[in-house]
N, C-alpha and C positions, 0 to 999 in steps of 0.2 A: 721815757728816755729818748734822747734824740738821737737821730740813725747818725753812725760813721760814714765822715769824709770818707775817700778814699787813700788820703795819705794815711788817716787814724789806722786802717786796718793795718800799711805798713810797717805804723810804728807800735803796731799791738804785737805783731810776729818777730818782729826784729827785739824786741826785748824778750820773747819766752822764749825764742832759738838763744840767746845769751844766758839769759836763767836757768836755761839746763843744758848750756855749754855745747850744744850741737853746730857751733858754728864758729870758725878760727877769730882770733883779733882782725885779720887783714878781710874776712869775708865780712866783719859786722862794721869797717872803715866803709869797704864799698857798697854798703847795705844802707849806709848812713848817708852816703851821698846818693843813692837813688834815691829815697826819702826828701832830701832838699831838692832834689832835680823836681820829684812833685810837687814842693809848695810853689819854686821858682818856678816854671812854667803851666802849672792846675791841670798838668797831664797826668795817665796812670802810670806806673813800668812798663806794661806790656797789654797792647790792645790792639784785638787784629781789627776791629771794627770803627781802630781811630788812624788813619793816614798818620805817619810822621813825620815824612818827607815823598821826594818827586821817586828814592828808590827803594825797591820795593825790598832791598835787603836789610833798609832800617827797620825793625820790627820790634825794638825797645826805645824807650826812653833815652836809655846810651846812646847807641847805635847812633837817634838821630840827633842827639842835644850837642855831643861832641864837637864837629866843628861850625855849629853855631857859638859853644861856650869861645872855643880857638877866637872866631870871628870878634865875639862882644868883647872877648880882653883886649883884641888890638884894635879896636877902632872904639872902643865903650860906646857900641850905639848895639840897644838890649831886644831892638823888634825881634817878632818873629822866636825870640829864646823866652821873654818873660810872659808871660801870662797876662792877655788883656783884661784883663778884670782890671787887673792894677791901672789902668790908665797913664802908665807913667809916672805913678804917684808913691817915686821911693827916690832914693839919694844914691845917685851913680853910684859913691864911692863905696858904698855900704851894697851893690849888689856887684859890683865888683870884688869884692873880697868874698863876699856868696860864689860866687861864681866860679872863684879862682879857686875856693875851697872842694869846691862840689868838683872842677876839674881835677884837680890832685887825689880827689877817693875814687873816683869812678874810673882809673885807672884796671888794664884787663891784669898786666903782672902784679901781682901782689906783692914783690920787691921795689916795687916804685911807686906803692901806695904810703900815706903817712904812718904812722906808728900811734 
């Protein structure tokens, strides 16, 4: 068998916290965009061993993806948010709607998260 990514794990706990309902609709929205925040950028959630930004209060994936996400929606330019593995090698308008999705879950109120 070949080891899990480190998004696989995420998306291994996030569907058995759903399967035995331990976790509301609005927790598994925001659970679902940290999940995409890891494919979009090849980061973990939470890694104290990986820098996120210059301050040192960003200490998740949110924390620091957040206004880099703000930044790529108004100006559509992805450094620095997308994952260089990628090369650049995807279609603006297709990782702007990534983007802008993953923005809208990983919201903190869960009244202003999607449904």
């Amino acid at each position: 068998m070949f080891p899990l990514r480190s998004w696989e794990h995420s998306v291994t706990w996030l569907l058995s916290m759903l399967l035995l309902k331990k976790i509301s609709d609005k927790s598994y929205v925001f659970s679902f965009g940290v999940v995409i925040l890891e494919l979009i950028t090849g980061r973990k959630p939470v890694n104290k061993s990986q820098t996120f930004a210059n301050d040192e209060d960003d200490d998740s994936i949110v924390d620091w993806a957040k206004p880099l996400m703000i930044q790529a929606l108004n100006d559509r330019n992805f450094d620095g948010l997308v994952d260089p593995c990628l090369e650049d090698n995807f279609y603006i308008t297709e990782m702007t709607r990534m983007v802008a999705c993953t923005a809208a879950t990983v919201r903190y109120s869960a009244k202003r998260r999607p449904k």
